[in-house]
Wavefront OBJ file of the C-alpha trace (Angstrom):
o trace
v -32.976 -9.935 -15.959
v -30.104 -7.532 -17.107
v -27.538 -9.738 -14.858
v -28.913 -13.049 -16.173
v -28.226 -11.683 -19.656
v -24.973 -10.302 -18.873
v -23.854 -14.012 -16.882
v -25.323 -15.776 -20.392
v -22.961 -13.854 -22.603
v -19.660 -14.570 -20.209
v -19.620 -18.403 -19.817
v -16.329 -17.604 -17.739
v -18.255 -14.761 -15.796
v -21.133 -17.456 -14.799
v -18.760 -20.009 -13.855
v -17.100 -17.682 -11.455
v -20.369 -16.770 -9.767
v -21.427 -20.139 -9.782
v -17.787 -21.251 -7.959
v -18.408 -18.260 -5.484
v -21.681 -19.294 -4.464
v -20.673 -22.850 -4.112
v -17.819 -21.277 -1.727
v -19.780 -18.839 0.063
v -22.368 -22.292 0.814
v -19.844 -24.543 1.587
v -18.168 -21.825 4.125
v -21.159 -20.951 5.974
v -22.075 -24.527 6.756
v -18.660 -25.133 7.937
v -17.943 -22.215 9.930
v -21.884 -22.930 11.422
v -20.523 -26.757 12.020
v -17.788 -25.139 13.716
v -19.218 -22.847 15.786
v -21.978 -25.408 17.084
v -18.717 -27.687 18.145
v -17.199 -24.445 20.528
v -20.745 -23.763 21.879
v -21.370 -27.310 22.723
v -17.890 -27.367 24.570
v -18.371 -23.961 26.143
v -21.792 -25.105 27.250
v -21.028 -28.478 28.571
v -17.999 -28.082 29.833
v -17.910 -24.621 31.256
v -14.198 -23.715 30.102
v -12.542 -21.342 32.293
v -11.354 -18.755 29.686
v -14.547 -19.507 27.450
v -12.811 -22.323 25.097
v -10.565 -19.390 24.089
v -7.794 -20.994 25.117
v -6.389 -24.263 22.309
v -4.906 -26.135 25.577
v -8.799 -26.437 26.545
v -8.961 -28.890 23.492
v -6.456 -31.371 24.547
v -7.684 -34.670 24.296
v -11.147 -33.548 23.115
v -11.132 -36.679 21.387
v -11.278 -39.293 24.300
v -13.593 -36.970 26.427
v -16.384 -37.235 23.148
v -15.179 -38.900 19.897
v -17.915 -37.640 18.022
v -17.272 -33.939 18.607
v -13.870 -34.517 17.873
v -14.477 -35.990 14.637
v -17.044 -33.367 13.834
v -14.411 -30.672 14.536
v -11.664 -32.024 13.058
v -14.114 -32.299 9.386
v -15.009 -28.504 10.155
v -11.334 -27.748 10.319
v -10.103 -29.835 7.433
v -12.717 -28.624 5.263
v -11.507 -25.108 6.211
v -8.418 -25.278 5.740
v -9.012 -26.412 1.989
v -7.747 -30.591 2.185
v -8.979 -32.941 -0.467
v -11.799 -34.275 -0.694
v -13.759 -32.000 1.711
v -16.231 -29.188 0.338
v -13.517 -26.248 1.545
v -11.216 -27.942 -1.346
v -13.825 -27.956 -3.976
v -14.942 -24.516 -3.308
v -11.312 -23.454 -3.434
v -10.632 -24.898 -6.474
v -13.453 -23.637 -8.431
v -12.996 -20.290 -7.380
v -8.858 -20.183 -7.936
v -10.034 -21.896 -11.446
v -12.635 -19.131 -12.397
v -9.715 -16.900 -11.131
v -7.037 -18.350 -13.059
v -9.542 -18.487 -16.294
v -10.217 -14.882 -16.036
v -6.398 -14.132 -16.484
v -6.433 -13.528 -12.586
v -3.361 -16.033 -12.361
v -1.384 -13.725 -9.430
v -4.838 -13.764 -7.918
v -4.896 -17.041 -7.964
v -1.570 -18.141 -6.617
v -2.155 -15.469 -4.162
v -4.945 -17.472 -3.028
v -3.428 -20.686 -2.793
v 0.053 -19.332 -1.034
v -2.264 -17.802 1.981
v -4.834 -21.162 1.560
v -0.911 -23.229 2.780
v -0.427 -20.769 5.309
v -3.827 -20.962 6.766
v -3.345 -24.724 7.061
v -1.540 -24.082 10.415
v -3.931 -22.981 12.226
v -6.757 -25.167 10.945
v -4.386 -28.303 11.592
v -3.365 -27.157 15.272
v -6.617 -27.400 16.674
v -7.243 -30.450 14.972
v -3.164 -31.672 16.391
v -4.966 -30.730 19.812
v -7.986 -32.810 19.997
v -6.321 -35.995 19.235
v -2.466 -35.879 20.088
v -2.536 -34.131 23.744
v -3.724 -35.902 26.514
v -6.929 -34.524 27.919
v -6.331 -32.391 31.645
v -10.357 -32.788 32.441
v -11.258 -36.534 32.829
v -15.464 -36.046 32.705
v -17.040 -37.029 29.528
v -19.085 -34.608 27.441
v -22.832 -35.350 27.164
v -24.523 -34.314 23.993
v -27.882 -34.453 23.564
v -29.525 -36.132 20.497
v -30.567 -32.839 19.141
v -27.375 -31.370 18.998
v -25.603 -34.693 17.640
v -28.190 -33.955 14.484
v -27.367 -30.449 13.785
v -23.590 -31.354 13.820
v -24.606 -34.116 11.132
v -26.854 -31.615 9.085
v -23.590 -29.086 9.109
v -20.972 -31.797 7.947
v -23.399 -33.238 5.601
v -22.111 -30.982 2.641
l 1 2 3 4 5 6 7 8 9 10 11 12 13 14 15 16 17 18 19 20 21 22 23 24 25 26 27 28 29 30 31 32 33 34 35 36 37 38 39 40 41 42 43 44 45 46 47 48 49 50 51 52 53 54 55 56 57 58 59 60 61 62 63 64 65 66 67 68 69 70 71 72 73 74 75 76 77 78 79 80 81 82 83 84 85 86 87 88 89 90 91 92 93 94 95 96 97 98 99 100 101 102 103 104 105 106 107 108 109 110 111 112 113 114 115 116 117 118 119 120 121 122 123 124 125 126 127 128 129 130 131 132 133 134 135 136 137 138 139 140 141 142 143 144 145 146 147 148 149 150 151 152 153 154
C-alpha cells in the first residue's frame, strides 16, 4: 500500500518500475527462448563439447531453418536491435534512467548495450554464414516447435 502510494506521487519513479518490469519480462522469455534452442541442439544432436563450442553452430541454418530463425530472434532481441522486445525494454529503462538525471547511467548502458552486440551477432554470423560440418538434419518434435513460438511470441 505504502509503495503504491510512494510510485503515485513519483510519475518518473513508476515509469521506471514499469520499464524494469517490462525488461526483466522481456529478458526472461528471451533468455528461456534461448536456452530451449541450445537444449534442443544438445539433445538432438549430441555435440561433442556440449554445444559449448560456437563452431558447433555452423550452418545451423540449413541443418533446421526454424531453429535457426528462432535463435537468431533470441539473439537479436538480446542484443537490443530495433524492433525486437530487447530494444524496447532497453529504451524504456535508459529513458526512465536518463529522466531521473541518471544520464552517465544511461550512456553507460548504451556504450556496453554496442559492445554486447558482438557476441549476440557472432552466433547469429555462425548459423547462417559457415557451412555446416554435420550433414544430418535436426528433428524437432511438434511440442518443442510450440514452446519456441510461445518464447518468441513477445
Amino acid at each position: 500500500m505504502i509503495a503504491v502510494a510512494a510510485m503515485q506521487k513519483s510519475p518518473a519513479r513508476a515509469d521506471a518500475t514499469q520499464g524494469l518490469l517490462f525488461y526483466l519480462a522481456s529478458y526472461a522469455a528471451t533468455v528461456i527462448g534461448a536456452f530451449g534452442v541450445v537444449a534442443i541442439i544438445e539433445r538432438r544432436l549430441a555435440l561433442s563439447g556440449g554445444g559449448d563450442d560456437l563452431s558447433s553452430w555452423a550452418g545451423l541454418s540449413e541443418r533446421h531453418p526454424g531453429l535457426a530463425a528462432a535463435m537468431s530472434l533470441f539473439m537479436i532481441s538480446l542484443a537490443g536491435v530495433p524492433p525486437t522486445a530487447g530494444f524496447m525494454a532497453k529504451l524504456t529503462v535508459f529513458r526512465s534512467a536518463v529522466a531521473a538525471g541518471l544520464t552517465p547511467l544511461a550512456v553507460f548502458g548504451v556504450l556496453t548495450s554496442v559492445a554486447g552486440l558482438y557476441y549476440y551477432l557472432r552466433v547469429v554470423v555462425y548459423v547462417y554464414m559457415y557451412p555446416s560440418s554435420k550433414g544430418e538434419p535436426i528433428q524437432g518434435g511438434r511440442l518443442l516447435s510450440a514452446g519456441l513460438a510461445i518464447a518468441a511470441a513477445p
